[in-house]
N, C-alpha and C positions, 0 to 999 in steps of 0.2 A: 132452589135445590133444598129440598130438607137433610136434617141432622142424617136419617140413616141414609142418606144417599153420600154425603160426602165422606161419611166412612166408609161407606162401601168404595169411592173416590180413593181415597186415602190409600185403604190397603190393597187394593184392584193397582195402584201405581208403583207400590212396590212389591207385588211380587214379581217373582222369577230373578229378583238381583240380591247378589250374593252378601253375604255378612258383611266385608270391608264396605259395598258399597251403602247399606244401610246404616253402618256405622258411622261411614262419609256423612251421610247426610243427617246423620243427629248432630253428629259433630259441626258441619256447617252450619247447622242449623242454631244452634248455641255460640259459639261462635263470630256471626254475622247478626245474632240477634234479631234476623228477621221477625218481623211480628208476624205476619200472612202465615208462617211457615207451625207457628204454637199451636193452630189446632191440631193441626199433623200429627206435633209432638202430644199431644192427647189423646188424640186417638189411639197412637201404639202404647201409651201408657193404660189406656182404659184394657184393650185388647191381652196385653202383659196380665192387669191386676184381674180380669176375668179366669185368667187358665192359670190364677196360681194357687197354689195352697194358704191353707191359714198361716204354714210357716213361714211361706215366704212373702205373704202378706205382712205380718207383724215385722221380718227382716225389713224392705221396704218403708213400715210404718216409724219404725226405729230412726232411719235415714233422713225422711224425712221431718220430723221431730227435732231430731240436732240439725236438719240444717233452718230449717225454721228458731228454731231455741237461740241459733251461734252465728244466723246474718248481722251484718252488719250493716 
């Protein structure tokens, strides 16, 4: 299976399900720590930082920055 097919994978599995339950499953997904489950979580971050703005680019860039800066 190639890269654009498991995204196509990816988001082809959750549509049609509603907010809580993709919220569910970031949440599980962090959570249980799954590994299997991280590229998932990349894929809808890749999908997010595609359809954002530069503002809300830099907001995000910001976030991630202090949490990279303030791991421990």
């Amino acid at each position: 299976m190639t890269a654009l097919d498991i995204r196509s994978l990816v988001l082809k599995n959750l549509a049609g399900s509603t907010r809580e339950e993709v919220e569910g499953y970031i949440a599980e997904t962090i959570e249980t720590r799954e590994e299997e489950a991280l590229p998932g979580m990349g894929i809808l971050f890749e999908a997010v930082w595609q359809k954002s703005s530069n503002s809300e680019r830099s907001s995000m860039m910001d976030k991630i920055m202090d949490t990279i800066n303030n791991h421990e």
